[in-house]
C-alpha positions in Angstrom: -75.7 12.7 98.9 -74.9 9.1 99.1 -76.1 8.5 96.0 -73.6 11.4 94.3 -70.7 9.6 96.4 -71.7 6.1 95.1 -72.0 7.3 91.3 -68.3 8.6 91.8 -66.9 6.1 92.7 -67.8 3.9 90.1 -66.7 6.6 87.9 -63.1 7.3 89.4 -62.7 3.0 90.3 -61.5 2.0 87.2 -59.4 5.2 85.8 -57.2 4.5 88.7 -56.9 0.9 88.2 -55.8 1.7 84.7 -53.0 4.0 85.5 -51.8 1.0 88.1 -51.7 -1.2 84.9 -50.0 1.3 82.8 -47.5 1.9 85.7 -46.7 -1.7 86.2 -46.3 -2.3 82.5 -44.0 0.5 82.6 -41.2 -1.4 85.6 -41.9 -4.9 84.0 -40.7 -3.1 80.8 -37.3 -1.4 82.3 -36.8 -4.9 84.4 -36.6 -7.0 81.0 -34.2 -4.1 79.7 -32.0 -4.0 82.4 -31.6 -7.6 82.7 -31.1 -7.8 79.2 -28.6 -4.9 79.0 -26.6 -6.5 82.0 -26.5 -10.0 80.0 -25.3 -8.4 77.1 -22.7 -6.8 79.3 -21.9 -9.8 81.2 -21.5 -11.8 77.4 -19.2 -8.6 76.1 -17.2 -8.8 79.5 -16.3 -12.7 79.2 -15.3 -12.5 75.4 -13.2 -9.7 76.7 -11.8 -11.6 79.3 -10.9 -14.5 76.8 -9.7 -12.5 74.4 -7.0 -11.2 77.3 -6.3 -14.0 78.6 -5.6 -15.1 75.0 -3.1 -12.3 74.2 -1.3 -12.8 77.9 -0.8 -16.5 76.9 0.7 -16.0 73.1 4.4 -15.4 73.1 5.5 -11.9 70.9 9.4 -11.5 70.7 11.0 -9.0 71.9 10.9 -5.5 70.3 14.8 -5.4 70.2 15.1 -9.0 69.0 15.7 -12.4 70.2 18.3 -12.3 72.2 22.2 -14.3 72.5 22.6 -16.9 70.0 19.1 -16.0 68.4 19.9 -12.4 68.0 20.3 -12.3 63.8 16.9 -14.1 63.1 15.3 -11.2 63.8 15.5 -7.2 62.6 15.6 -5.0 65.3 14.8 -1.5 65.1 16.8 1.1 62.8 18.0 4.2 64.5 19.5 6.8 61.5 20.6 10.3 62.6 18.5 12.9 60.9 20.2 14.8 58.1 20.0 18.2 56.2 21.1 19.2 52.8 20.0 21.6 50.1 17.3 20.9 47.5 19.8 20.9 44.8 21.7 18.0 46.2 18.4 15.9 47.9 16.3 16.4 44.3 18.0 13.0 43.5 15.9 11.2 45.7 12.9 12.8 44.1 11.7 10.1 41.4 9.0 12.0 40.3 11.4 14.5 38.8 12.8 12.5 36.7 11.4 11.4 32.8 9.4 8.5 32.6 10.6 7.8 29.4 8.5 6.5 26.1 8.1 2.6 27.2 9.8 0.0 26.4 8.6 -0.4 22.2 11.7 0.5 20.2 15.1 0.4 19.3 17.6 0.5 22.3 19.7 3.5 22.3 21.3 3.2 26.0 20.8 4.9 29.3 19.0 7.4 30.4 21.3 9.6 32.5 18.7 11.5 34.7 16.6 8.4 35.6 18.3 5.4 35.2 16.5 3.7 33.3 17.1 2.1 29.8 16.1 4.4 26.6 14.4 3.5 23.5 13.7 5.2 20.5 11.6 4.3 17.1 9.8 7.6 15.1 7.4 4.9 13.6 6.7 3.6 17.0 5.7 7.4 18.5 4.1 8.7 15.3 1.3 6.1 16.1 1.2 6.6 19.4 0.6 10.1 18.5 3.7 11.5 20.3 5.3 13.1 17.8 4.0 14.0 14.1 6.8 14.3 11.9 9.2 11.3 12.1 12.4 13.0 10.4 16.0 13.4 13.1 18.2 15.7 13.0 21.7 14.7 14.6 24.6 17.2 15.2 28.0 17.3 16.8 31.7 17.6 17.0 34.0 15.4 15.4 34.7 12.2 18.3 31.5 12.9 20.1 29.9 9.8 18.8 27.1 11.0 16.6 27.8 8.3 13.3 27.9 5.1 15.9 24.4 6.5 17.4 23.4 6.9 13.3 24.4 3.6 12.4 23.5 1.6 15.6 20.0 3.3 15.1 19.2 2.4 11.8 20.9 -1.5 11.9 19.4 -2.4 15.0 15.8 -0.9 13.5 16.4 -4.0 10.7 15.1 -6.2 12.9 12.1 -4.7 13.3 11.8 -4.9 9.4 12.9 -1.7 8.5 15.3 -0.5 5.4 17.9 1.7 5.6 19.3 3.8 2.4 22.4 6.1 2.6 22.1 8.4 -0.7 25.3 10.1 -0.4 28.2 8.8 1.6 31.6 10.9 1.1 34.1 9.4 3.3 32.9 5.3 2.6 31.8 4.8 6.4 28.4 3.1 5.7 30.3 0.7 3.0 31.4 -2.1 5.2 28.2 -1.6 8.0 25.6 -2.2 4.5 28.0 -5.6 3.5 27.9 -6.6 7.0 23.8 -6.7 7.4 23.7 -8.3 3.6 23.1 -5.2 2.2 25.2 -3.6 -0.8 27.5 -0.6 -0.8 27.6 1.0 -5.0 30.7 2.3 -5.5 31.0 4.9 -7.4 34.1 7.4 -9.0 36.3 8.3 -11.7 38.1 5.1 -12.7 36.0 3.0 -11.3 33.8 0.8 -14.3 30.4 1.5 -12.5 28.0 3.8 -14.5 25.1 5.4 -13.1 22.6 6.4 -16.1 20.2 9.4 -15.2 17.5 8.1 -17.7 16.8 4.5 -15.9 13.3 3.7 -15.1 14.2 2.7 -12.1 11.8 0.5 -10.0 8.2 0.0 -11.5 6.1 -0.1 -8.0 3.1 -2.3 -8.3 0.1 -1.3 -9.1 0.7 1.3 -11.8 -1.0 0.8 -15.0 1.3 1.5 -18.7 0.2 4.3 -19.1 0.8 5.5 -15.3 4.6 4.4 -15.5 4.8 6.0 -18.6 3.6 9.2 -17.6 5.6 8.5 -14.0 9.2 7.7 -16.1 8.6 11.1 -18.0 8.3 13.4 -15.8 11.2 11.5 -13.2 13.3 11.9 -16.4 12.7 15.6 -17.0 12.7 16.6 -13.4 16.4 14.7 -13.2 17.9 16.2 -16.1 16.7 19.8 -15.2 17.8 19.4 -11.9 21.3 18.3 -12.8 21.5 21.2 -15.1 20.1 23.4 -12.4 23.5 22.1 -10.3 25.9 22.6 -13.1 24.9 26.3 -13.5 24.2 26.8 -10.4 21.0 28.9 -11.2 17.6 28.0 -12.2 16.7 27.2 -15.5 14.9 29.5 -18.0 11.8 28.7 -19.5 13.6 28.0 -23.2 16.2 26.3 -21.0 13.1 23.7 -20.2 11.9 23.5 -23.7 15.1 22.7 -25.2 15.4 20.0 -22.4 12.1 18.3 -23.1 12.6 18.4 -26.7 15.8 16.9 -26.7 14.7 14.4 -23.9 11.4 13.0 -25.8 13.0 12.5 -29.1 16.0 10.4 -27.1 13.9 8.2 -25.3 11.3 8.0 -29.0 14.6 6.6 -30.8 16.4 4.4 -28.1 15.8 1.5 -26.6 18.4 2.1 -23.5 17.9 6.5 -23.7 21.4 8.1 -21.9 22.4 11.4 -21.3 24.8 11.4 -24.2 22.0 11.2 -26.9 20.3 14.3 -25.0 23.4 16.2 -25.1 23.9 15.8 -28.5 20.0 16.3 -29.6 19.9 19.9 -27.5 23.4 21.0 -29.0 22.7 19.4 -32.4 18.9 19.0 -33.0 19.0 17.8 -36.3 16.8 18.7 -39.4 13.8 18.0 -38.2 14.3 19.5 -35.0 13.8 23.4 -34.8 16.8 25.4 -35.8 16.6 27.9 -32.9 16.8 24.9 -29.9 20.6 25.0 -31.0 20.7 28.8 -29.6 18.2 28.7 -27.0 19.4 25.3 -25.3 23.2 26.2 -26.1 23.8 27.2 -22.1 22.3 24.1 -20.8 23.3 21.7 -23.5 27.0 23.0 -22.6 26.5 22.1 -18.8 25.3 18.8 -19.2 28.2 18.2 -21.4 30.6 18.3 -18.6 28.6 15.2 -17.4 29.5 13.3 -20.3 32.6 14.8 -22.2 34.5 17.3 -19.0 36.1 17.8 -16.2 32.7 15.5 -14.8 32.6 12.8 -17.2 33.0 9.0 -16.5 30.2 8.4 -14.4 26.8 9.1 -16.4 28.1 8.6 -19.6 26.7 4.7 -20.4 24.1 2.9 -19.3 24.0 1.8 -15.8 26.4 -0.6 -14.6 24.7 -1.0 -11.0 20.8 -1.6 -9.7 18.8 -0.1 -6.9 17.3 -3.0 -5.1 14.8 -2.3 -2.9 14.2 -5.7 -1.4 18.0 -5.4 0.1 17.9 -4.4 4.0 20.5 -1.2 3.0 21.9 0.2 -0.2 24.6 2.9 0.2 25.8 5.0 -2.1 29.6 5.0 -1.6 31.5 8.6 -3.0 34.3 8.3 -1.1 36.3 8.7 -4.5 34.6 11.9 -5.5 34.6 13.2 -1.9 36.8 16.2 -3.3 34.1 17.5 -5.6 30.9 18.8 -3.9 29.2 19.8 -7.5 29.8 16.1 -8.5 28.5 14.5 -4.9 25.7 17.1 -5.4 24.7 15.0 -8.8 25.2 11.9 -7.6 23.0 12.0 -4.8 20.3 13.9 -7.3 20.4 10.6 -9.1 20.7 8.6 -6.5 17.7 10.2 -4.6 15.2 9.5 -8.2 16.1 6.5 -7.8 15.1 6.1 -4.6 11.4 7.9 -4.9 10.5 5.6 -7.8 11.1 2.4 -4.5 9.1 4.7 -2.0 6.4 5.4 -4.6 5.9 0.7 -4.2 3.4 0.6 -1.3 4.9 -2.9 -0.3 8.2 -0.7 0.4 7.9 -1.2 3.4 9.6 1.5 6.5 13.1 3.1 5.6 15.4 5.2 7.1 17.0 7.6 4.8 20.6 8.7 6.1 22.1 12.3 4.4 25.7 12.1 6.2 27.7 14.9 6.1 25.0 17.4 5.5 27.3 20.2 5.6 27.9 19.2 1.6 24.1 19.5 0.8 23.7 22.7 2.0 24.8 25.0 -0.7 22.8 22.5 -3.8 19.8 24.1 -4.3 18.6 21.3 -7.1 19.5 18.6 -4.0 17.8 21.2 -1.1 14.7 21.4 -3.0 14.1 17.5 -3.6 15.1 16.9 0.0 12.8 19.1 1.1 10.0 17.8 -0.4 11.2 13.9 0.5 10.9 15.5 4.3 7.2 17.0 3.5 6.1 13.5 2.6 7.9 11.3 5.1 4.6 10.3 6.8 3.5 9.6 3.1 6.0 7.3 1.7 6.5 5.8 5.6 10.3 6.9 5.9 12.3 8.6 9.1 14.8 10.9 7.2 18.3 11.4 9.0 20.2 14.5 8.6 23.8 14.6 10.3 25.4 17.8 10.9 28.8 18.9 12.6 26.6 21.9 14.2 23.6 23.6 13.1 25.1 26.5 11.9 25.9 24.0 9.0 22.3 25.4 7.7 23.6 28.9 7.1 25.1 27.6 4.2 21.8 27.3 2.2 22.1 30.8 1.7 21.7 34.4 3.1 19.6 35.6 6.0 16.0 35.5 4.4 16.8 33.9 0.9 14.6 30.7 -0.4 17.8 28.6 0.2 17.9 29.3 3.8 14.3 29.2 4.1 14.4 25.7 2.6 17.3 25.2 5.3 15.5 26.0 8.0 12.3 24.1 6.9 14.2 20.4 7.2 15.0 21.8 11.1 11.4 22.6 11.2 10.3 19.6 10.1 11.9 17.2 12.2 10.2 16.5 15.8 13.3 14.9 16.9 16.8 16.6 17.6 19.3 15.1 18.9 22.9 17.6 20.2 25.8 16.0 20.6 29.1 18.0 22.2 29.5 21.5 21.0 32.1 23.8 20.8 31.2 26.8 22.9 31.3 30.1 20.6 27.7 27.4 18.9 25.9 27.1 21.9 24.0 30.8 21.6 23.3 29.3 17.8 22.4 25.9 19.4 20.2 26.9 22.3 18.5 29.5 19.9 17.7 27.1 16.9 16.1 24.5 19.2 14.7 27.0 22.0 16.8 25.2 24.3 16.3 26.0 28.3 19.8 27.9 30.4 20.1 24.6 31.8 19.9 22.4 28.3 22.6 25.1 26.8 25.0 24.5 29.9 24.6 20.8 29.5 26.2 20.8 25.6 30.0 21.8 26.3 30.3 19.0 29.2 28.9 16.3 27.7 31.3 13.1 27.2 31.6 11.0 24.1 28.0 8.8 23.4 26.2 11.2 25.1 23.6 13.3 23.8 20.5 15.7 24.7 17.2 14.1 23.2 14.6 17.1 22.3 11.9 15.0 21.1 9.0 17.6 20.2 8.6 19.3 24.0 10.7 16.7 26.3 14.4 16.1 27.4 16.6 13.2 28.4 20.2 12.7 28.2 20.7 9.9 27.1 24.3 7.6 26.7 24.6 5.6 23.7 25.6 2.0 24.6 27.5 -0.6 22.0 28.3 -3.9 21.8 31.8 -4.7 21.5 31.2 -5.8 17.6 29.1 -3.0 17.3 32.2 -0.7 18.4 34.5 -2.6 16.2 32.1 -2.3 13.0 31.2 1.6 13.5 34.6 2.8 14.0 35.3 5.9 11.9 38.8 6.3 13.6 40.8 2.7 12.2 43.1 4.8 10.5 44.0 6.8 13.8 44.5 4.1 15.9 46.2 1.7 13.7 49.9 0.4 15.3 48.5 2.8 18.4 
């Protein structure tokens, strides 16, 4: 038995003595934690303390201010009575309603009357920005609203950005003295007057072209031209032995001259000669006869010689002055068909460079289909030839006089409204706002704008967006662009 007890003990003696050691291990452990704990305390408590005593010793000023003498130097706080209103009066204060505008790249036009802020404007400018994909404007609005200072303050202050500006038609003269003063030249044209303007010019040879290319080119300018002033002398189309008798006449001209005019083509449809064939003098009688009033009637005295004036495209503006023929649409009609070949020969130059092209007093145009049809096409390839067309209307009912409801004229009409991202809607009279507001899609609130609008202000729908915008001039801007002087003189 003493011997079980004896074995046991050594057994059990050092189990116990090991859970002592794991025991003590254990409070030596939790001693150097807590004493470590309560130094980190201690260190958190005295930074704490100095950090206090810090704040206690800096001097703040008061939260009303420094007080007496010292009272300015400082803000105190600002108490404002809380207010109410309606939305329609608070959406001022909104700036995220307004437009943000298209930057500051472009022509200054003035201020933007929703936001504030200044507006510019330049088709070539948002074309290759990719805002807008057609660069042509169309500008309409009452008589004193301001629409031709906006046109002409456009279009100069876009020289300096090394554009060109021609003016292919202008019937009262305005452009005449605006083209002298930016060194360009105003043509002057009328019965009277010594200038001659001959259809059959070759106009300007753009570089590039081969011989044989101008050649070809001059042809077909030539033939288009003469059928197309035919075409406005009839007022019709041509017939097919209408054409034939044209190009006849027109080749052997231009075989035997040196300087071709419209004269010798007159003469060669109505008298073809004996080696010409016998039956051009029946089948070209009707056109031969139109043309003649160009040369020898009621028409005659402008494209009756050779050309007494020269399209220069290198000028900064050319205008095209028919204030003296302003009475007779059929002859400004002709005039601008000229004017307008000799114009595409300068756009054909690919050193020609960016032009505006201005057609004031639209209202004329409408009813030439010859003109329509060529200004149509000029507006197709605008993005081609690198040219902003302008079209300036009293109101856009002015396009109902291409023609009746679903004719090609009005068709054609309508197409230089369709193909111009930019419209810009001066005052209108209110029996054309439903006209207005249904030709551009405008909103209730855009078509309520139009009647109240003051003079040199205008809505600017460019492609899907809005401003109102006032025109701003200098004073020798205001003095140069005024189409008034003779309303105001000894006023």
């Amino acid at each position: 038995m003493e011997k079980d007890k004896l074995h046991t003990s050594v057994l059990l003696g050092p189990a116990k003595e090991r859970r002592r050691d794991r025991k003590a291990r254990r409070r030596a452990a939790a001693q150097l934690a807590t004493v470590d704990r309560r130094t980190k305390e201690a260190f958190a408590k005295a930074e704490w303390e100095e950090e206090r005593a810090r704040q206690k010793a800096t001097a703040y000023l008061p939260s009303s201010g420094e007080a007496r003498s010292a009272a300015l130097r400082t803000p105190g706080r600002l108490h404002l009575p809380r207010h109410q209103d309606t939305s329609a009066t608070l959406q001022g204060a909104y700036p995220f309603m307004a437009e943000g505008g298209f930057g500051s790249h472009g022509v200054f036009i003035g201020a933007d009357l929703f936001s504030g802020s200044s507006f510019v404007y330049d088709p070539w400018v948002l074309y290759s920005r990719g805002i807008i994909t057609a660069p042509n404007v169309v500008l309409a609005g009452i008589v004193g609203s301001g629409k031709s200072s906006l046109a002409k303050s456009l279009y100069t202050r876009s020289i300096a950005f090394g554009r060109r500006v021609y003016v292919p038609g202008d019937p009262k003269g305005e452009h005449t003295a605006v083209a002298e003063a930016v060194g360009g030249k105003a043509i002057v044209l009328g019965h009277g007057l010594h200038n001659r303007l001959n259809p059959l010019d070759e106009g300007h040879r753009p570089r590039g072209l081969s011989d044989v290319e101008w050649t070809g080119h001059v042809a077909a300018r030539r033939r288009d031209l003469v059928g197309a002033l035919a075409e406005t002398v009839l007022a019709r189309p041509l017939a097919p032995l209408e054409h034939t008798a044209i190009d006849l006449a027109l080749a052997a001209t231009v075989r035997d001259a040196d300087v071709p005019i419209l004269p010798m083509v007159v003469d060669r449809i109505l008298e073809p000669g004996d080696d010409g064939d016998r039956r051009l003098i029946e089948d070209g009688r009707v056109v031969g006869h139109a043309l003649r009033r160009l040369v020898a009637g009621d028409l005659a005295g402008l494209f009756d010689g050779p050309s007494t004036v020269k399209f220069d495209p290198s000028l900064p503006m050319i205008s095209l002055d028919l204030s003296r023929v302003a009475e007779n649409s059929t002859l400004i009609s002709l005039l601008m068909t000229c004017s307008s070949a000799w114009m595409e020969s300068a756009l054909l130059d690919p050193e020609g460079g960016q032009r505006w092209v201005v057609y004031d007093e639209a209202w004329r145009l409408m009813s030439h289909p010859a003109l329509l049809r060529r200004m149509d096409a000029q507006w197709r390839l605008a993005r081609h030839y690198g040219i902003a067309n302008m079209l300036i209307f009293h109101k856009l009912s002015d396009l109902d006089n291409g023609g009746d409801q679903g004719s090609a004229m009005r068709a054609l009409a309508s197409s230089l409204l369709a193909n111009a991202e930019t419209r810009i809607i001066y005052r209108q009279e209110a029996d054309q706002l439903g006209a207005t507001a249904t030709a551009l899609g405008l909103t209730g609130t855009e078509r309520n704008l139009l009647p109240g609008l003051g003079t040199g202000q205008g809505l600017w729908r460019i492609k899907n967006r809005s401003f109102v915008v006032q025109h701003q001039l200098h004073p020798n801007e205001m003095e140069l662009f005024a189409s008034d002087q003779r309303m105001t003189v000894g006023a």
